[in-house]
C-alpha positions, 0 to 999 in steps of 0.5 A: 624434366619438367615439374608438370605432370606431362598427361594432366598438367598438375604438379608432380608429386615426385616420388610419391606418384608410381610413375615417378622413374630413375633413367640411369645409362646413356643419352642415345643421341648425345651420348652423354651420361644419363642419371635422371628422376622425371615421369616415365611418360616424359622419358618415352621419346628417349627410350624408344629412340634407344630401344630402335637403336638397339634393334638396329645393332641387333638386326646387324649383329644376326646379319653378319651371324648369318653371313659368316654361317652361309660361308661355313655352310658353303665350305662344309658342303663342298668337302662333304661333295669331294668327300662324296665323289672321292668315295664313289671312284 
């Protein structure tokens, strides 16, 4: 990270300015271990771009959820149907 304040174009103070924060975890686009002090307004455009990537696993993880619960749904409903037509005879 740079050594300017990214907002004001000041020096940084480092850790003695709040926003001052340690990335630890992955790079989302390299993949390459991540173990960073810089100014959170600088990490912004890295965290949101894992923050969507994890949106998108999660919006797939709740698709193949719901898939495998409408196959259940449909199994269930077809014995309960035989279960039906086998009693009414």
């Amino acid at each position: 990270m740079a050594n300017k304040w990214p907002l004001l174009k000041k020096a940084c103070i480092e850790h003695d300015c709040q926003w001052y924060t340690n990335v630890m975890g992955k790079h989302p686009q390299t993949e390459e271990t991540v173990n960073n002090w810089g100014c959170a307004v600088e990490w912004l455009p890295v965290l949101l771009i894992e923050n969507a990537q994890q949106a998108r696993q999660t919006g797939a993880s709740i698709d193949s959820f719901r898939n495998e619960m409408v196959k259940d749904n449909q199994k269930q409903l077809e014995v309960y149907t035989q279960r039906l037509q086998h009693e009414s005879d």
